[in-house]
DRENDO-1510 file (C-alpha; in Angstrom, 1 decimal, always signed):
<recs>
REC; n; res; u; v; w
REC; 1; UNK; +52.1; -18.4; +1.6 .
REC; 2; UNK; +52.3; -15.6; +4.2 .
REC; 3; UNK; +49.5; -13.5; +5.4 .
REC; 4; UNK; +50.5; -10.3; +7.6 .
REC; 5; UNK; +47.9; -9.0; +9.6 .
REC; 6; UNK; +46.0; -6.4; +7.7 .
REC; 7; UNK; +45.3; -3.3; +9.1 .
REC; 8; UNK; +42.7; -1.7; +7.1 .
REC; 9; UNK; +40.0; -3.4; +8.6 .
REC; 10; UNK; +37.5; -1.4; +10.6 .
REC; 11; UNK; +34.5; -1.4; +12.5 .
REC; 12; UNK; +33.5; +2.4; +12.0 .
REC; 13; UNK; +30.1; +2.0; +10.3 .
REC; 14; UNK; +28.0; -0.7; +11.9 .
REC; 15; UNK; +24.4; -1.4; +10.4 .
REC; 16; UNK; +21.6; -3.0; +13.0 .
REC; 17; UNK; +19.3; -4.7; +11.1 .
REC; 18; UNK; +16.5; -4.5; +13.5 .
REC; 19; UNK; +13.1; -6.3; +13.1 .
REC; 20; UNK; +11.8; -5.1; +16.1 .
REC; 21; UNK; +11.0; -8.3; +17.6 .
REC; 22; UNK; +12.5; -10.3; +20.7 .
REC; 23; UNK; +14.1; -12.9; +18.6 .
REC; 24; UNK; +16.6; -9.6; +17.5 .
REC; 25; UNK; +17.6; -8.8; +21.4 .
REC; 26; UNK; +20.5; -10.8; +21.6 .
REC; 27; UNK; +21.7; -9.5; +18.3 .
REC; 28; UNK; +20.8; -5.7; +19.4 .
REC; 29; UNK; +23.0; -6.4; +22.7 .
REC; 30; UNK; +26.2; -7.2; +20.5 .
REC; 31; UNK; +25.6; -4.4; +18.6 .
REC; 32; UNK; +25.6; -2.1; +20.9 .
REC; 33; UNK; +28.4; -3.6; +22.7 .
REC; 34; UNK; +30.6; -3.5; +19.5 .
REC; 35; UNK; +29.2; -0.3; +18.7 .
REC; 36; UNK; +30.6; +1.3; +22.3 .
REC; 37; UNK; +33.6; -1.0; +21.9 .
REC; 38; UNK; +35.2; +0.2; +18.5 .
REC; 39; UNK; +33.6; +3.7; +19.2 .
REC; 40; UNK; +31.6; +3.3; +15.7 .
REC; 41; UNK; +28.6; +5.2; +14.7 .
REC; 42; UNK; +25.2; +2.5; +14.7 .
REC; 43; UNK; +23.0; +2.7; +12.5 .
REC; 44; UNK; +19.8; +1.1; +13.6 .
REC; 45; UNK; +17.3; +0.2; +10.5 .
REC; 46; UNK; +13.7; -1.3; +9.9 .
REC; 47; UNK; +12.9; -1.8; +6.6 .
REC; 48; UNK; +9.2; -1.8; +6.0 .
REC; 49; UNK; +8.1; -3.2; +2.9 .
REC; 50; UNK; +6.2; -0.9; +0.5 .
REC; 51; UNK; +4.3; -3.3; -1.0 .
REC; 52; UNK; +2.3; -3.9; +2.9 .
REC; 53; UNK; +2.1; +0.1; +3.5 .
REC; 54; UNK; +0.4; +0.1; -0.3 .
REC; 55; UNK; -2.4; -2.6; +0.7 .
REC; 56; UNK; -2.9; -0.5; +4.0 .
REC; 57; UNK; -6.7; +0.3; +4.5 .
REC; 58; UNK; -8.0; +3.9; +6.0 .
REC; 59; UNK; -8.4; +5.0; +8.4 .
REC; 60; UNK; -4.5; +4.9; +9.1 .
REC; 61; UNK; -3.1; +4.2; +4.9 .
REC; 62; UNK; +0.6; +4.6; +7.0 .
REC; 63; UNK; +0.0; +2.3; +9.6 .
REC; 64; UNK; +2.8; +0.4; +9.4 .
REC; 65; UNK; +5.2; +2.6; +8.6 .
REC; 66; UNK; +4.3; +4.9; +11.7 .
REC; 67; UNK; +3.9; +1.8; +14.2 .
REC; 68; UNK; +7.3; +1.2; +13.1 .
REC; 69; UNK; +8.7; +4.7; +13.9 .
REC; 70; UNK; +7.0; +4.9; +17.2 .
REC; 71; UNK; +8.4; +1.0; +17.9 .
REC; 72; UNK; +12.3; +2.3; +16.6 .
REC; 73; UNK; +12.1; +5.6; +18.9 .
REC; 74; UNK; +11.0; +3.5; +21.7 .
REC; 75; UNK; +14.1; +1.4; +21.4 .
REC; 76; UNK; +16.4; +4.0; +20.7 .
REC; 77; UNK; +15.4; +6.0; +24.0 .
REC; 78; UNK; +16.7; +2.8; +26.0 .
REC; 79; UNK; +19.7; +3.2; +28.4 .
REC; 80; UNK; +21.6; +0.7; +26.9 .
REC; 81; UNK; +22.4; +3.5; +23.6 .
REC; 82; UNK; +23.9; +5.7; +26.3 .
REC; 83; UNK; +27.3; +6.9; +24.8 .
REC; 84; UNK; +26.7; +5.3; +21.5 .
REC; 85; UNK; +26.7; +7.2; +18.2 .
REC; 86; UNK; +23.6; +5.9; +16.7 .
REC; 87; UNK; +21.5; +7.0; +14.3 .
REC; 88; UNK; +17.9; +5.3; +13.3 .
REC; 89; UNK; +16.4; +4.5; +9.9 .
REC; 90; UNK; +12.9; +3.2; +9.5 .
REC; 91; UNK; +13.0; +2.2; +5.1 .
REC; 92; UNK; +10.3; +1.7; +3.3 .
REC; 93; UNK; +11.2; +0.2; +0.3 .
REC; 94; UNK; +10.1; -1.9; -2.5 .
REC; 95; UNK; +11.7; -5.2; -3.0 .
REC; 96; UNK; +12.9; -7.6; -1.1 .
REC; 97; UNK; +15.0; -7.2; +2.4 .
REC; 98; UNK; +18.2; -8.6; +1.2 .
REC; 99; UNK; +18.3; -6.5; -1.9 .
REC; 100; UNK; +17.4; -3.2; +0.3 .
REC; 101; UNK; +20.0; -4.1; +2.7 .
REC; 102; UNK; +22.6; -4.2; +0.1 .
REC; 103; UNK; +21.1; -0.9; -1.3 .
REC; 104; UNK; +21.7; +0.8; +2.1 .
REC; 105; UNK; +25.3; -1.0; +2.9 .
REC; 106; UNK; +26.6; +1.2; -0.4 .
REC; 107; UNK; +24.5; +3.9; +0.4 .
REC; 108; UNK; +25.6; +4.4; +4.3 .
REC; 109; UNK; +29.1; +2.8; +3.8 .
REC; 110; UNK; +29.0; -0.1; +5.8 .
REC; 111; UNK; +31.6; -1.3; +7.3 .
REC; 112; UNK; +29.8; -4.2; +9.6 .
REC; 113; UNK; +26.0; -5.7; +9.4 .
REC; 114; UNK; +24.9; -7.2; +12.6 .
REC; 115; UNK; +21.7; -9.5; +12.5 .
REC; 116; UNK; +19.0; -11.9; +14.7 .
REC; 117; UNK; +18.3; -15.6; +13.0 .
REC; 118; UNK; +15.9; -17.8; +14.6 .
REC; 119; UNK; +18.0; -20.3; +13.4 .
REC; 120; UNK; +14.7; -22.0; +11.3 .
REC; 121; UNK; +15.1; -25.6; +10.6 .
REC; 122; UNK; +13.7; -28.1; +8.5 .
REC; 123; UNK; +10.6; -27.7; +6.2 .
REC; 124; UNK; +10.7; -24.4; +8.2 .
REC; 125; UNK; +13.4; -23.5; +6.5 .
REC; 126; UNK; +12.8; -25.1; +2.9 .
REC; 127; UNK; +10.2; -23.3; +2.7 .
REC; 128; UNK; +10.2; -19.9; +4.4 .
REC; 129; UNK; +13.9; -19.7; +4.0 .
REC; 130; UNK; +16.2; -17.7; +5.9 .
REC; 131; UNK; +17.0; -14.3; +5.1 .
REC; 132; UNK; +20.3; -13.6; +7.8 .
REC; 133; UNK; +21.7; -16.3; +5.4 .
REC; 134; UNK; +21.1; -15.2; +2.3 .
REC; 135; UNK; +21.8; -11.5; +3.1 .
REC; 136; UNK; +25.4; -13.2; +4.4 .
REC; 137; UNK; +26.0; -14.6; +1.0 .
REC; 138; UNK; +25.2; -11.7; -1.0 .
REC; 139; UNK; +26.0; -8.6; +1.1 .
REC; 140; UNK; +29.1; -6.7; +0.5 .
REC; 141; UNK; +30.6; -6.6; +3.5 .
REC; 142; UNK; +31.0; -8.6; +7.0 .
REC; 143; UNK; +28.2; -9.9; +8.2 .
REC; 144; UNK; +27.7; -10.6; +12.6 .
REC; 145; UNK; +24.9; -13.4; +12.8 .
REC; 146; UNK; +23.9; -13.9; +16.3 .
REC; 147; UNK; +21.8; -17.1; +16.1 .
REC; 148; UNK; +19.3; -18.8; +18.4 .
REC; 149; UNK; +21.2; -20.2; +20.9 .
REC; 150; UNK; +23.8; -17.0; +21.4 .
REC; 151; UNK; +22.5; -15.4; +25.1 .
REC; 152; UNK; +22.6; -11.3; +25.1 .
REC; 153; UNK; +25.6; -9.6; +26.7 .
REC; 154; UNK; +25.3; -7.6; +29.6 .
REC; 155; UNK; +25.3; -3.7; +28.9 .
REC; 156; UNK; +29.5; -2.9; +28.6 .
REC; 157; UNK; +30.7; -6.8; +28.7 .
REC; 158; UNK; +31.6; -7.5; +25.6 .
REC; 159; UNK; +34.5; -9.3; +25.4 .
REC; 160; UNK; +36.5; -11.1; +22.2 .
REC; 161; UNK; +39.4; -13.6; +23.9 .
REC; 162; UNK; +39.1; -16.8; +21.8 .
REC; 163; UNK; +38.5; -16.6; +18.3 .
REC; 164; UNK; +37.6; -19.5; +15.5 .
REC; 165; UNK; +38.3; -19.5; +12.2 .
REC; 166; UNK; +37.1; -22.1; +10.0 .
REC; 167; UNK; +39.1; -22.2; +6.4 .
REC; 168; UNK; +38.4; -24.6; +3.4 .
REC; 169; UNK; +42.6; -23.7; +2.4 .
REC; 170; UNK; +40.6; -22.7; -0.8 .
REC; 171; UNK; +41.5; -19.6; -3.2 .
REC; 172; UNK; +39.8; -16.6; -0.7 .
REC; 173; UNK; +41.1; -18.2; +2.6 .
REC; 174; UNK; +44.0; -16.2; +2.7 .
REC; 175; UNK; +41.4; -13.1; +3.2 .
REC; 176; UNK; +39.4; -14.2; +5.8 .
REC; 177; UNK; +42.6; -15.8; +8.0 .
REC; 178; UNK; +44.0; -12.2; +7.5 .
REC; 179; UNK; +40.9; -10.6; +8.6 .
REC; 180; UNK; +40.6; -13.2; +11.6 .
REC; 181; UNK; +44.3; -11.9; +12.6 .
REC; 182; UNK; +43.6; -8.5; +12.4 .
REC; 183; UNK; +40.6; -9.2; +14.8 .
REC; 184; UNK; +42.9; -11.0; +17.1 .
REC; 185; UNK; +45.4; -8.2; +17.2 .
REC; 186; UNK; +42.9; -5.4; +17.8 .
REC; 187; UNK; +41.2; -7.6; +20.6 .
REC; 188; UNK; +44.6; -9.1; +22.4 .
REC; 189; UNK; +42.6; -12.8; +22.2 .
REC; 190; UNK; +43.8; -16.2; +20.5 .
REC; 191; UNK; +43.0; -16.9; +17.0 .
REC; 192; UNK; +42.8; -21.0; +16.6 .
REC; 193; UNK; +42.4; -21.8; +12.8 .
REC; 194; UNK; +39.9; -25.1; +11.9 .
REC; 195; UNK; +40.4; -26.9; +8.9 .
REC; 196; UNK; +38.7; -30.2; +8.6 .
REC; 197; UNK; +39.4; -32.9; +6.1 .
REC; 198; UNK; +35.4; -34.5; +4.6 .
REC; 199; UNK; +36.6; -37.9; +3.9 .
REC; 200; UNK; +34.6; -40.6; +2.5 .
REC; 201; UNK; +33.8; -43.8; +5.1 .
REC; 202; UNK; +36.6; -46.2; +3.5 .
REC; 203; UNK; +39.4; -43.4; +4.4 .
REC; 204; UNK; +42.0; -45.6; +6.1 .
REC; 205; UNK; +44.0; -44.9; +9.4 .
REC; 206; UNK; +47.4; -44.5; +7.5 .
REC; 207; UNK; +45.9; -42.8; +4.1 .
REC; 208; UNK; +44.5; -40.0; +7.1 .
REC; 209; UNK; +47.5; -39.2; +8.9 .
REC; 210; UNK; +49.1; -38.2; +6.0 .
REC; 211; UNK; +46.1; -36.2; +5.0 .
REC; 212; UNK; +46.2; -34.3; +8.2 .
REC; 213; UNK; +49.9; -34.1; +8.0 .
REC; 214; UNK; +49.5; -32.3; +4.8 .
REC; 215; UNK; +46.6; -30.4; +5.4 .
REC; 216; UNK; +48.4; -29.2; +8.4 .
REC; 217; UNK; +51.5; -28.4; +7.2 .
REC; 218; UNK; +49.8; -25.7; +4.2 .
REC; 219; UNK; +47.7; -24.2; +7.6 .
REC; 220; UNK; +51.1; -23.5; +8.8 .
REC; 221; UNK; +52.1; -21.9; +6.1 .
REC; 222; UNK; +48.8; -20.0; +5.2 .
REC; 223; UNK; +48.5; -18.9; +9.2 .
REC; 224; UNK; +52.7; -17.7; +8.9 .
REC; 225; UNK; +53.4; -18.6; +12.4 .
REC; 226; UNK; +57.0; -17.3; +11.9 .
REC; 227; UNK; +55.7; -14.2; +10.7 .
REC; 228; UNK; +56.1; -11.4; +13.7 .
REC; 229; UNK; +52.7; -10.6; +15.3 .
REC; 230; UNK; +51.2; -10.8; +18.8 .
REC; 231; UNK; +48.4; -12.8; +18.2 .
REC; 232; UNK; +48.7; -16.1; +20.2 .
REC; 233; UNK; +47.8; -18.5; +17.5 .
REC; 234; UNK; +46.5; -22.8; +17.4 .
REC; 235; UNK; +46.3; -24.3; +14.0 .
REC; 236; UNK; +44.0; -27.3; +14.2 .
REC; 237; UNK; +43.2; -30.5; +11.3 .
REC; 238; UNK; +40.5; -32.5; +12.1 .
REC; 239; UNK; +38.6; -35.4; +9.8 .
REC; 240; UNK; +34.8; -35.1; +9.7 .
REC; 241; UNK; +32.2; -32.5; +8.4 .
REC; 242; UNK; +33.2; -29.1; +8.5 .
REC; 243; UNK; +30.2; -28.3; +10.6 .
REC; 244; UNK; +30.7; -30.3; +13.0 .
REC; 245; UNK; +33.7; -30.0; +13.5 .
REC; 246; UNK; +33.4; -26.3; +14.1 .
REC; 247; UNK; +30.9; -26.8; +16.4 .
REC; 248; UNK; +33.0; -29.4; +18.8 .
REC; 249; UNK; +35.9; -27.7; +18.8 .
REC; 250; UNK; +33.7; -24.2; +19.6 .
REC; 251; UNK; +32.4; -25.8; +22.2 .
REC; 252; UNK; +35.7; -27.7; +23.6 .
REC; 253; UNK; +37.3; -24.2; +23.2 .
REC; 254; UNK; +35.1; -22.0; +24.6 .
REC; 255; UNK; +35.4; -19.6; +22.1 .
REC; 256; UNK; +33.8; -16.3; +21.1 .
REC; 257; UNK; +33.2; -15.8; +17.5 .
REC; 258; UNK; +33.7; -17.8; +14.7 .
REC; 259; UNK; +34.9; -16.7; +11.6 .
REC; 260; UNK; +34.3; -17.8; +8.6 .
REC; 261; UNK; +33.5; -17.2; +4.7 .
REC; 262; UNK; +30.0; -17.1; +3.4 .
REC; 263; UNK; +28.4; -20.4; +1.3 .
REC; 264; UNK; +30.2; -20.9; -1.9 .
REC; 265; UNK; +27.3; -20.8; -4.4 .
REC; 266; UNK; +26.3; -18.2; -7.1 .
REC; 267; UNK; +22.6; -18.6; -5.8 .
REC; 268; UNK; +22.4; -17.1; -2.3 .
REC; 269; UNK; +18.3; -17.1; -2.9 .
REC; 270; UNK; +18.2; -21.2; -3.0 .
REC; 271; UNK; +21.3; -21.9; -0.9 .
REC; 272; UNK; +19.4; -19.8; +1.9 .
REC; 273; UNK; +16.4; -22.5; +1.8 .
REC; 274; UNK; +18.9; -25.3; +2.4 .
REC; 275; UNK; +19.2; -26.9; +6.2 .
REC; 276; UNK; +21.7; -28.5; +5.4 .
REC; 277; UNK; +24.8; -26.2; +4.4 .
REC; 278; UNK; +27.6; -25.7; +6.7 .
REC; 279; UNK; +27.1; -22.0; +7.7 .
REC; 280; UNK; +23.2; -22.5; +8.6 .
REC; 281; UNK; +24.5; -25.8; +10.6 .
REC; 282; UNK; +26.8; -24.2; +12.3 .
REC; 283; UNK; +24.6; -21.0; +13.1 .
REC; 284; UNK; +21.9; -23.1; +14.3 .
REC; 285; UNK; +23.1; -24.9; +17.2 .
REC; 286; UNK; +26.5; -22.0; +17.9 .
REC; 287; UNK; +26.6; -20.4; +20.9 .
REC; 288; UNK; +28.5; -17.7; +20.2 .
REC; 289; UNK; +28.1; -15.2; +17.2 .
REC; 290; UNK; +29.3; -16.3; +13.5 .
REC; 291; UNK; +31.2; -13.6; +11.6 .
REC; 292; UNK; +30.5; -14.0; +7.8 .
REC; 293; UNK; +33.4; -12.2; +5.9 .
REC; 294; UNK; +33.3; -11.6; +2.5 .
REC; 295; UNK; +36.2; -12.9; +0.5 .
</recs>
């Protein structure tokens, strides 16, 4: 199956989803740096849940809402927005944020969402959840999750010159390989392409090389390395978990971003409150930013 490199891809409308805190500043810094990179308009937002600006008490009923506006033209005045198109939202909206987000994707046309995780673990995360997550698995775009270990970039450094991309060789891998191509074209970096093979303990030594062998050979085919673009290109089969996997070979390659496609479930809500799925694994303990693109 060959997948040409797709050329209707774009960065032009980039969404900040900005909570305002520290935990967001390395996300910020790769916003801004993609923002000044693809020359796209940013569009910073806060969303302020109506429900708290209801339950506000005199003598400030807006409290909230206006320590959130003072907070968002604080950040916007910084030097680092210096010859970025940006524009800044502050939302206040009923519901909850993944919903709103989705809401202002359509609205604003979205072309990219960029957002902070802390990366929450355990009962942490059973209980409270994680929203980046959820808002990857049901937003209707791409989705840049810059997770807890992923240091800030310095103000004009971004750089893209190794690039992951994690496929499952499952119906909807053929869009994010394209997209992962495109990516690697626009940036002049190498795209190396992941897929690993979950095999159960008993899997003998013979039974796996001719697993990989096969799994390799439809990589090949999917990735189209005859076909005739630039992008320098490694097509890589391991055996073991998908997660880590992606996170050795990250790490062994120095790569980054990795690509990949969002959790397949029809229940982003619960899947988001669940430690031990692949994407939260691999955003967890990443350190490098995990594109989320939606197939």
């Amino acid at each position: 199956m060959s997948v040409p490199v797709t050329q209707n891809n774009s960065f032009d409308n980039i969404l900040f989803a900005a909570d305002l805190s520290t935990s967001s500043a390395a996300a910020l810094s790769y916003a801004v740096g993609l923002a000044r990179h693809f020359q796209s308009l940013l569009n910073i937002v806060n969303v302020v849940p109506a429900e708290i600006c209801q339950d506000a008490q005199p003598p400030d009923p807006f409290y909230f809402r206006h320590s959130a506006e003072n907070r968002m033209a604080h950040l916007v005045a910084s030097e680092m927005f210096h010859g970025v198109r940006h524009r800044e939202f502050v939302e206040e909206e009923q519901g909850n944020l993944p919903d709103v987000l989705s809401k202002l994707i359509w609205k604003l046309n979205i072309d990219l969402v960029i957002l902070g995780s802390r990366g929450r673990g355990g009962m942490g995360k059973v209980l409270l959840g994680s929203i980046s997550e959820e808002i990857a698995n049901c937003a209707p775009c791409s989705i840049l999750t810059v997770g807890p270990n992923v240091s800030s970039i310095p103000l004009g450094e971004l750089t893209i010159r190794r690039i992951l991309c994690a496929t499952s060789l499952l119906p909807g891998s053929a869009k994010i390989l394209a997209y992962a191509l495109w990516l690697g074209e626009h940036e002049h970096a190498q795209v190396d392409f992941l897929h690993a093979i979950h095999s159960p303990s008993d899997f003998g030594t013979a039974n796996s090389d001719i697993e990989k062998a096969k799994a390799m050979n439809q990589l090949k085919q999917l990735v189209a390395l005859e076909a005739g673009h630039t992008v320098e290109i490694g097509v890589i089969v391991e055996i073991g978990k998908l997660a880590e996997q992606i996170l050795k070979v990250a790490k062994r390659r120095s790569v980054d971003l990795i690509v990949m496609g969002p959790s397949s479930t029809s229940h982003p809500r619960i899947a988001s409150h669940l430690p031990w799925v692949t994407p939260h694994q691999v955003l967890s303990q990443a350190h490098c930013p995990i594109l989320t693109v939606r197939v």
